[in-house]
C-alpha positions as CSV (number, residue, x, y, z in Angstrom):
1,X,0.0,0.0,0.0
2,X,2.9,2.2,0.9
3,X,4.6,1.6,-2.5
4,X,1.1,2.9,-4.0
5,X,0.6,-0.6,-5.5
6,X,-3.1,-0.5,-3.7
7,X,-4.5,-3.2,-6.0
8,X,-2.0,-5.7,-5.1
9,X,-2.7,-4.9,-1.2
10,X,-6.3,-5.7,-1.4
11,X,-5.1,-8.9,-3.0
12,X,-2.8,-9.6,-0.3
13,X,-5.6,-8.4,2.6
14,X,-8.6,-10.2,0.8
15,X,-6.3,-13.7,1.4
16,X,-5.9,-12.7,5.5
17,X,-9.8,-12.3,5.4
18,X,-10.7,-15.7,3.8
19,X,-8.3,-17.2,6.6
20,X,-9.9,-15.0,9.5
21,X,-12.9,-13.6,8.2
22,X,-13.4,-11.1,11.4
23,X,-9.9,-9.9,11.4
24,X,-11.0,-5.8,12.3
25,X,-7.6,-5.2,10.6
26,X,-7.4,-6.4,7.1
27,X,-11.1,-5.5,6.4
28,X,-10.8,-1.5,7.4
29,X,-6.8,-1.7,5.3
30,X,-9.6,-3.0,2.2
31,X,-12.2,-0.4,3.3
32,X,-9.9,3.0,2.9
33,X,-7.9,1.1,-0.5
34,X,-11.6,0.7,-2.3
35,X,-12.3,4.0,-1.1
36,X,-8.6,5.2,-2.1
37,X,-9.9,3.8,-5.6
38,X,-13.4,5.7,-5.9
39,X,-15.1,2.7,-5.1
40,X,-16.9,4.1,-2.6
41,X,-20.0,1.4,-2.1
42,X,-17.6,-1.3,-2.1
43,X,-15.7,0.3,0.9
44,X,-19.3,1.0,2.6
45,X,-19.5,-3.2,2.4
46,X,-16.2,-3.9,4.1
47,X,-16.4,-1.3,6.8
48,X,-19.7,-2.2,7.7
49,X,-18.1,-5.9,7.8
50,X,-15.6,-4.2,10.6
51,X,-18.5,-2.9,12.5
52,X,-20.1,-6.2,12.5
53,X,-16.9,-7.2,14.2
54,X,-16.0,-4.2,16.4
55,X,-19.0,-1.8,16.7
56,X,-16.7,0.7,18.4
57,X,-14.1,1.1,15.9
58,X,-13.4,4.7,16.2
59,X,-12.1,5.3,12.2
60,X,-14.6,3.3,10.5
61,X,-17.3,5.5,11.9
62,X,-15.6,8.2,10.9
63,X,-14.9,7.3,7.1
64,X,-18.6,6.0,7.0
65,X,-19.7,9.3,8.6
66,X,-17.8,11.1,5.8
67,X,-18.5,8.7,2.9
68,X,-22.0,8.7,3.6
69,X,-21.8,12.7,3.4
70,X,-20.6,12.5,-0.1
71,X,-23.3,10.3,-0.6
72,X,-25.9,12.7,0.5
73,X,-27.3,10.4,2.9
74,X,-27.4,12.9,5.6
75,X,-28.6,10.3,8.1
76,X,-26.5,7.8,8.2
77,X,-23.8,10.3,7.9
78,X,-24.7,11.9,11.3
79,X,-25.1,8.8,12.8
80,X,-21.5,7.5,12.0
81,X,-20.6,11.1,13.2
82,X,-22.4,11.0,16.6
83,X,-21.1,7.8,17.7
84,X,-17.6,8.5,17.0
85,X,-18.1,11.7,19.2
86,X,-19.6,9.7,21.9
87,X,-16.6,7.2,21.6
88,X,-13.8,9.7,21.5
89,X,-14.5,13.1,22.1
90,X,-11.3,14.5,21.3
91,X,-13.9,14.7,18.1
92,X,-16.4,16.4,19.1
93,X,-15.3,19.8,17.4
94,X,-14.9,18.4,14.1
95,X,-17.8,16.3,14.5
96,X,-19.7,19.0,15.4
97,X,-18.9,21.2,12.0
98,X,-19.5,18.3,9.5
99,X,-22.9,17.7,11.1
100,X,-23.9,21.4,10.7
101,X,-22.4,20.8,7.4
102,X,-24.9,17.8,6.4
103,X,-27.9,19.7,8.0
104,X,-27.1,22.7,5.3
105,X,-27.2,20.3,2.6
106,X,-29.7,18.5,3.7
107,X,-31.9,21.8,3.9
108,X,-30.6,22.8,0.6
109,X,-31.9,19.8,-0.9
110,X,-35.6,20.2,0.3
111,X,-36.3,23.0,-0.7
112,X,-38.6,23.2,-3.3
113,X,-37.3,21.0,-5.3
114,X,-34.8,23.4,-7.2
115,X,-31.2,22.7,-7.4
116,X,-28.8,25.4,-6.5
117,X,-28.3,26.0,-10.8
118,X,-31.5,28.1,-9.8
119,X,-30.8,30.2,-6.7
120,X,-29.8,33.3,-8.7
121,X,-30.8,36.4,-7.7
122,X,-32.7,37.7,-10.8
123,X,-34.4,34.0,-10.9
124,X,-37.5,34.4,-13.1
125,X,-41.3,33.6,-11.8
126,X,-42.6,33.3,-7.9
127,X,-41.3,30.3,-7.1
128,X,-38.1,30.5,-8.0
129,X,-37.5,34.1,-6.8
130,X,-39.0,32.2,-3.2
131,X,-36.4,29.5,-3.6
132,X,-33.7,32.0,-4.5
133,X,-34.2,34.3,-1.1
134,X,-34.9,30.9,0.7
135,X,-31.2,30.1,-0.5
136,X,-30.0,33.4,0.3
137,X,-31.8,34.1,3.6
138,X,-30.5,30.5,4.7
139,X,-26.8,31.6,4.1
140,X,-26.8,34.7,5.2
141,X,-28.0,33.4,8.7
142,X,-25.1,30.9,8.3
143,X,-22.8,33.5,7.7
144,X,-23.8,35.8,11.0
145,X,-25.6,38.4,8.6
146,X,-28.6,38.4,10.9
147,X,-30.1,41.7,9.5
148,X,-29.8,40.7,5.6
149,X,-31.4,37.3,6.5
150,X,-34.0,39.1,8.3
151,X,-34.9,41.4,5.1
152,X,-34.6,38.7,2.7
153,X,-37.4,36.1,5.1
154,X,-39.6,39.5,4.9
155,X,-39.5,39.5,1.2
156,X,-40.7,35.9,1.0
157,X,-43.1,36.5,4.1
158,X,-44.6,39.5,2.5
159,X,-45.7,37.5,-0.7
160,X,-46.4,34.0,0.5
161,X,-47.7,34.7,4.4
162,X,-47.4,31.0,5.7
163,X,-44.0,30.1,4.3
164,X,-42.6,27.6,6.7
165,X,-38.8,28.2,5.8
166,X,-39.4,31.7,5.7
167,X,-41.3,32.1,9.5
168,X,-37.8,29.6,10.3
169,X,-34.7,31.8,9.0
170,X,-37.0,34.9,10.3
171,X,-36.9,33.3,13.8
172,X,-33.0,32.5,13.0
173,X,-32.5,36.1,12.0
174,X,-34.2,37.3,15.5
175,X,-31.9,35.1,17.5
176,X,-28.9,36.3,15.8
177,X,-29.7,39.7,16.4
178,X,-30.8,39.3,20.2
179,X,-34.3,39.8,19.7
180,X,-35.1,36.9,22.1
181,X,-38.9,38.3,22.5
182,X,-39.2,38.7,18.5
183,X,-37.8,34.9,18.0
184,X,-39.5,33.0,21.0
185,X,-43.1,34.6,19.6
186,X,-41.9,33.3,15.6
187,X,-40.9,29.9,17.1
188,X,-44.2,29.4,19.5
189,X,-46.0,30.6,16.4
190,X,-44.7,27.9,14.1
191,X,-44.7,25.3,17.0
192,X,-48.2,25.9,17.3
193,X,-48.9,25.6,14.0
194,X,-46.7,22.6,12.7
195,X,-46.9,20.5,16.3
196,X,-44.8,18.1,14.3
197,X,-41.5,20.8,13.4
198,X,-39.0,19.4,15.8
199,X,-36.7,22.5,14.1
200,X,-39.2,25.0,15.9
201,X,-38.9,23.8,19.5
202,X,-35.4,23.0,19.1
203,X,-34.7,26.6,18.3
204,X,-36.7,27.2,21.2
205,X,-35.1,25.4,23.8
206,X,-32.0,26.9,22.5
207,X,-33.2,30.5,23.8
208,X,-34.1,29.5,26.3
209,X,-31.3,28.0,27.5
210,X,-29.3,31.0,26.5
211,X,-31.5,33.2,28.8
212,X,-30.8,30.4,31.5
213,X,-34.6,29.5,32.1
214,X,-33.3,25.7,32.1
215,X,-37.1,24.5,33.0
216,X,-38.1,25.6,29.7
217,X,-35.3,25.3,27.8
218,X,-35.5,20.7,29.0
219,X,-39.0,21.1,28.2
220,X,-38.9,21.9,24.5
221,X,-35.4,19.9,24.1
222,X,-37.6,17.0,25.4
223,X,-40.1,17.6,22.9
224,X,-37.6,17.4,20.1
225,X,-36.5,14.3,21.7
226,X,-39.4,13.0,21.4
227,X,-40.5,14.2,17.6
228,X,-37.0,13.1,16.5
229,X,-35.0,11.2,18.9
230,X,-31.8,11.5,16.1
231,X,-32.1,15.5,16.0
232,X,-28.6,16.6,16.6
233,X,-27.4,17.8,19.8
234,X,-30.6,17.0,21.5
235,X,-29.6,14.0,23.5
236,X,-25.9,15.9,24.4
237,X,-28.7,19.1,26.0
238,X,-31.1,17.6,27.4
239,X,-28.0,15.4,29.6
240,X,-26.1,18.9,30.3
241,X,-29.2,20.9,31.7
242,X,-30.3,17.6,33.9
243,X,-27.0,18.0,35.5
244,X,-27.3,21.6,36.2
245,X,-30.9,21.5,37.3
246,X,-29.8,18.2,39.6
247,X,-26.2,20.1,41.2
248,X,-28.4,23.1,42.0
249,X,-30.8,21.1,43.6
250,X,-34.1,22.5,41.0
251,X,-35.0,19.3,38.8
252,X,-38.1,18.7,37.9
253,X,-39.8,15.4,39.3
Protein backbone atom coordinates (compact mmCIF):
# COMPACT_ATOMS: atom_id res chain seq x y z
CA UNK A 1 0.00 0.00 0.00
CA UNK A 2 2.91 2.17 0.89
CA UNK A 3 4.56 1.64 -2.52
CA UNK A 4 1.12 2.94 -4.04
CA UNK A 5 0.57 -0.56 -5.47
CA UNK A 6 -3.13 -0.49 -3.72
CA UNK A 7 -4.54 -3.19 -5.97
CA UNK A 8 -2.01 -5.67 -5.12
CA UNK A 9 -2.67 -4.86 -1.21
CA UNK A 10 -6.29 -5.74 -1.44
CA UNK A 11 -5.13 -8.92 -2.95
CA UNK A 12 -2.82 -9.64 -0.31
CA UNK A 13 -5.64 -8.36 2.60
CA UNK A 14 -8.58 -10.23 0.82
CA UNK A 15 -6.25 -13.68 1.39
CA UNK A 16 -5.88 -12.65 5.50
CA UNK A 17 -9.79 -12.26 5.37
CA UNK A 18 -10.71 -15.75 3.77
CA UNK A 19 -8.27 -17.22 6.59
CA UNK A 20 -9.93 -15.00 9.49
CA UNK A 21 -12.90 -13.58 8.22
CA UNK A 22 -13.40 -11.14 11.44
CA UNK A 23 -9.94 -9.92 11.41
CA UNK A 24 -11.02 -5.84 12.31
CA UNK A 25 -7.65 -5.16 10.58
CA UNK A 26 -7.41 -6.41 7.12
CA UNK A 27 -11.12 -5.53 6.39
CA UNK A 28 -10.77 -1.54 7.45
CA UNK A 29 -6.85 -1.75 5.27
CA UNK A 30 -9.65 -2.97 2.22
CA UNK A 31 -12.20 -0.39 3.26
CA UNK A 32 -9.94 3.00 2.87
CA UNK A 33 -7.92 1.12 -0.50
CA UNK A 34 -11.57 0.67 -2.26
CA UNK A 35 -12.28 4.00 -1.14
CA UNK A 36 -8.60 5.16 -2.11
CA UNK A 37 -9.87 3.84 -5.59
CA UNK A 38 -13.44 5.67 -5.89
CA UNK A 39 -15.12 2.67 -5.12
CA UNK A 40 -16.93 4.13 -2.65
CA UNK A 41 -20.03 1.42 -2.14
CA UNK A 42 -17.62 -1.35 -2.13
CA UNK A 43 -15.67 0.27 0.94
CA UNK A 44 -19.27 1.01 2.55
CA UNK A 45 -19.45 -3.19 2.39
CA UNK A 46 -16.15 -3.86 4.06
CA UNK A 47 -16.41 -1.27 6.84
CA UNK A 48 -19.67 -2.22 7.68
CA UNK A 49 -18.10 -5.87 7.85
CA UNK A 50 -15.64 -4.20 10.62
CA UNK A 51 -18.52 -2.88 12.49
CA UNK A 52 -20.05 -6.17 12.51
CA UNK A 53 -16.94 -7.17 14.22
CA UNK A 54 -16.03 -4.22 16.38
CA UNK A 55 -18.95 -1.82 16.68
CA UNK A 56 -16.74 0.66 18.39
CA UNK A 57 -14.13 1.05 15.90
CA UNK A 58 -13.43 4.72 16.15
CA UNK A 59 -12.06 5.34 12.22
CA UNK A 60 -14.60 3.27 10.51
CA UNK A 61 -17.35 5.46 11.94
CA UNK A 62 -15.60 8.23 10.95
CA UNK A 63 -14.93 7.32 7.12
CA UNK A 64 -18.62 6.02 7.05
CA UNK A 65 -19.68 9.28 8.65
CA UNK A 66 -17.78 11.14 5.77
CA UNK A 67 -18.54 8.66 2.88
CA UNK A 68 -21.99 8.71 3.61
CA UNK A 69 -21.80 12.73 3.38
CA UNK A 70 -20.60 12.47 -0.14
CA UNK A 71 -23.35 10.31 -0.63
CA UNK A 72 -25.94 12.67 0.47
CA UNK A 73 -27.30 10.37 2.90
CA UNK A 74 -27.37 12.86 5.55
CA UNK A 75 -28.62 10.34 8.12
CA UNK A 76 -26.54 7.79 8.16
CA UNK A 77 -23.83 10.26 7.88
CA UNK A 78 -24.72 11.86 11.30
CA UNK A 79 -25.11 8.82 12.79
CA UNK A 80 -21.52 7.48 11.97
CA UNK A 81 -20.56 11.11 13.21
CA UNK A 82 -22.36 11.02 16.61
CA UNK A 83 -21.10 7.77 17.67
CA UNK A 84 -17.62 8.54 16.96
CA UNK A 85 -18.05 11.68 19.16
CA UNK A 86 -19.58 9.71 21.87
CA UNK A 87 -16.63 7.19 21.65
CA UNK A 88 -13.81 9.66 21.53
CA UNK A 89 -14.49 13.10 22.11
CA UNK A 90 -11.33 14.46 21.28
CA UNK A 91 -13.89 14.73 18.06
CA UNK A 92 -16.45 16.44 19.08
CA UNK A 93 -15.34 19.84 17.38
CA UNK A 94 -14.86 18.44 14.08
CA UNK A 95 -17.78 16.29 14.46
CA UNK A 96 -19.69 18.97 15.41
CA UNK A 97 -18.90 21.21 11.99
CA UNK A 98 -19.47 18.31 9.49
CA UNK A 99 -22.90 17.66 11.07
CA UNK A 100 -23.91 21.43 10.69
CA UNK A 101 -22.41 20.82 7.39
CA UNK A 102 -24.87 17.78 6.43
CA UNK A 103 -27.94 19.66 8.03
CA UNK A 104 -27.14 22.69 5.31
CA UNK A 105 -27.15 20.26 2.65
CA UNK A 106 -29.68 18.52 3.68
CA UNK A 107 -31.90 21.77 3.89
CA UNK A 108 -30.65 22.77 0.57
CA UNK A 109 -31.94 19.76 -0.90
CA UNK A 110 -35.59 20.21 0.33
CA UNK A 111 -36.26 22.96 -0.73
CA UNK A 112 -38.56 23.16 -3.31
CA UNK A 113 -37.31 21.02 -5.34
CA UNK A 114 -34.79 23.38 -7.15
CA UNK A 115 -31.17 22.71 -7.41
CA UNK A 116 -28.81 25.36 -6.49
CA UNK A 117 -28.34 25.96 -10.79
CA UNK A 118 -31.51 28.07 -9.77
CA UNK A 119 -30.81 30.24 -6.68
CA UNK A 120 -29.80 33.28 -8.68
CA UNK A 121 -30.84 36.45 -7.67
CA UNK A 122 -32.70 37.68 -10.76
CA UNK A 123 -34.41 34.04 -10.94
CA UNK A 124 -37.50 34.36 -13.12
CA UNK A 125 -41.27 33.59 -11.81
CA UNK A 126 -42.62 33.29 -7.94
CA UNK A 127 -41.34 30.29 -7.10
CA UNK A 128 -38.15 30.51 -7.95
CA UNK A 129 -37.46 34.10 -6.77
CA UNK A 130 -39.01 32.18 -3.16
CA UNK A 131 -36.36 29.49 -3.61
CA UNK A 132 -33.68 32.02 -4.51
CA UNK A 133 -34.17 34.32 -1.09
CA UNK A 134 -34.86 30.91 0.65
CA UNK A 135 -31.24 30.07 -0.49
CA UNK A 136 -29.98 33.40 0.27
CA UNK A 137 -31.75 34.14 3.60
CA UNK A 138 -30.52 30.49 4.70
CA UNK A 139 -26.75 31.57 4.08
CA UNK A 140 -26.75 34.67 5.17
CA UNK A 141 -28.03 33.36 8.67
CA UNK A 142 -25.11 30.87 8.27
CA UNK A 143 -22.82 33.51 7.75
CA UNK A 144 -23.82 35.79 10.96
CA UNK A 145 -25.55 38.36 8.61
CA UNK A 146 -28.62 38.41 10.93
CA UNK A 147 -30.13 41.70 9.53
CA UNK A 148 -29.81 40.71 5.60
CA UNK A 149 -31.45 37.31 6.55
CA UNK A 150 -34.00 39.06 8.26
CA UNK A 151 -34.87 41.42 5.10
CA UNK A 152 -34.61 38.68 2.68
CA UNK A 153 -37.42 36.07 5.15
CA UNK A 154 -39.57 39.45 4.93
CA UNK A 155 -39.50 39.51 1.16
CA UNK A 156 -40.67 35.90 1.03
CA UNK A 157 -43.10 36.55 4.14
CA UNK A 158 -44.65 39.46 2.47
CA UNK A 159 -45.67 37.50 -0.72
CA UNK A 160 -46.37 34.02 0.46
CA UNK A 161 -47.66 34.73 4.43
CA UNK A 162 -47.44 30.96 5.66
CA UNK A 163 -44.00 30.15 4.28
CA UNK A 164 -42.62 27.65 6.70
CA UNK A 165 -38.78 28.18 5.83
CA UNK A 166 -39.45 31.66 5.67
CA UNK A 167 -41.34 32.05 9.51
CA UNK A 168 -37.80 29.62 10.34
CA UNK A 169 -34.72 31.79 9.00
CA UNK A 170 -36.99 34.90 10.26
CA UNK A 171 -36.90 33.30 13.81
CA UNK A 172 -33.02 32.55 12.99
CA UNK A 173 -32.45 36.09 11.97
CA UNK A 174 -34.16 37.32 15.49
CA UNK A 175 -31.89 35.12 17.46
CA UNK A 176 -28.94 36.32 15.85
CA UNK A 177 -29.75 39.66 16.38
CA UNK A 178 -30.75 39.27 20.20
CA UNK A 179 -34.30 39.83 19.75
CA UNK A 180 -35.07 36.91 22.10
CA UNK A 181 -38.87 38.28 22.47
CA UNK A 182 -39.24 38.67 18.47
CA UNK A 183 -37.75 34.85 18.05
CA UNK A 184 -39.46 33.02 20.96
CA UNK A 185 -43.11 34.64 19.61
CA UNK A 186 -41.94 33.33 15.62
CA UNK A 187 -40.86 29.91 17.06
CA UNK A 188 -44.19 29.37 19.52
CA UNK A 189 -45.99 30.65 16.41
CA UNK A 190 -44.74 27.93 14.09
CA UNK A 191 -44.71 25.26 17.02
CA UNK A 192 -48.23 25.92 17.29
CA UNK A 193 -48.89 25.61 14.01
CA UNK A 194 -46.73 22.57 12.66
CA UNK A 195 -46.92 20.54 16.30
CA UNK A 196 -44.77 18.09 14.25
CA UNK A 197 -41.53 20.78 13.43
CA UNK A 198 -39.04 19.36 15.78
CA UNK A 199 -36.71 22.53 14.14
CA UNK A 200 -39.19 24.95 15.89
CA UNK A 201 -38.91 23.82 19.51
CA UNK A 202 -35.35 22.97 19.12
CA UNK A 203 -34.68 26.58 18.26
CA UNK A 204 -36.72 27.25 21.21
CA UNK A 205 -35.08 25.37 23.76
CA UNK A 206 -31.96 26.87 22.48
CA UNK A 207 -33.24 30.53 23.80
CA UNK A 208 -34.13 29.45 26.33
CA UNK A 209 -31.25 28.01 27.51
CA UNK A 210 -29.26 31.03 26.52
CA UNK A 211 -31.46 33.18 28.81
CA UNK A 212 -30.79 30.40 31.49
CA UNK A 213 -34.58 29.53 32.14
CA UNK A 214 -33.32 25.71 32.13
CA UNK A 215 -37.10 24.50 32.96
CA UNK A 216 -38.09 25.63 29.72
CA UNK A 217 -35.27 25.33 27.77
CA UNK A 218 -35.46 20.73 29.01
CA UNK A 219 -38.97 21.15 28.17
CA UNK A 220 -38.89 21.86 24.48
CA UNK A 221 -35.44 19.86 24.10
CA UNK A 222 -37.61 17.04 25.40
CA UNK A 223 -40.08 17.59 22.87
CA UNK A 224 -37.61 17.37 20.12
CA UNK A 225 -36.47 14.33 21.67
CA UNK A 226 -39.41 12.97 21.41
CA UNK A 227 -40.55 14.20 17.57
CA UNK A 228 -36.96 13.15 16.51
CA UNK A 229 -34.98 11.16 18.87
CA UNK A 230 -31.83 11.51 16.12
CA UNK A 231 -32.08 15.48 15.98
CA UNK A 232 -28.57 16.55 16.56
CA UNK A 233 -27.40 17.83 19.79
CA UNK A 234 -30.64 17.00 21.48
CA UNK A 235 -29.65 13.98 23.48
CA UNK A 236 -25.94 15.90 24.43
CA UNK A 237 -28.67 19.05 25.99
CA UNK A 238 -31.07 17.60 27.39
CA UNK A 239 -28.00 15.36 29.61
CA UNK A 240 -26.07 18.94 30.29
CA UNK A 241 -29.20 20.85 31.71
CA UNK A 242 -30.33 17.60 33.89
CA UNK A 243 -26.98 17.98 35.53
CA UNK A 244 -27.27 21.65 36.17
CA UNK A 245 -30.88 21.47 37.28
CA UNK A 246 -29.83 18.20 39.58
CA UNK A 247 -26.22 20.15 41.23
CA UNK A 248 -28.37 23.09 41.98
CA UNK A 249 -30.81 21.09 43.58
CA UNK A 250 -34.06 22.46 40.99
CA UNK A 251 -35.00 19.29 38.83
CA UNK A 252 -38.05 18.74 37.90
CA UNK A 253 -39.81 15.41 39.34
Amino acid sequence: MKLGQVQQAIQEWQIVIRMSPNDVDPLFNVAVALAQLGKKKEAMIFYDRVLAANPEHIQTHQNLGLLHRDAHDFVKAKRHLKRLKELDSTYSEVVNSEILKCEEQEFLEHMSGFDAAKFIPDATGPQETIAARLHAGFRACLGGDFERGLDLANMILKESPEDLQAQLIRGQAFTGLGRHADAIAEFMNIATRFPENADACFHLGTIFFSMNELDKALDYFQRVHHLDPHYSFVAENIANIEKQLKKSGKMPT
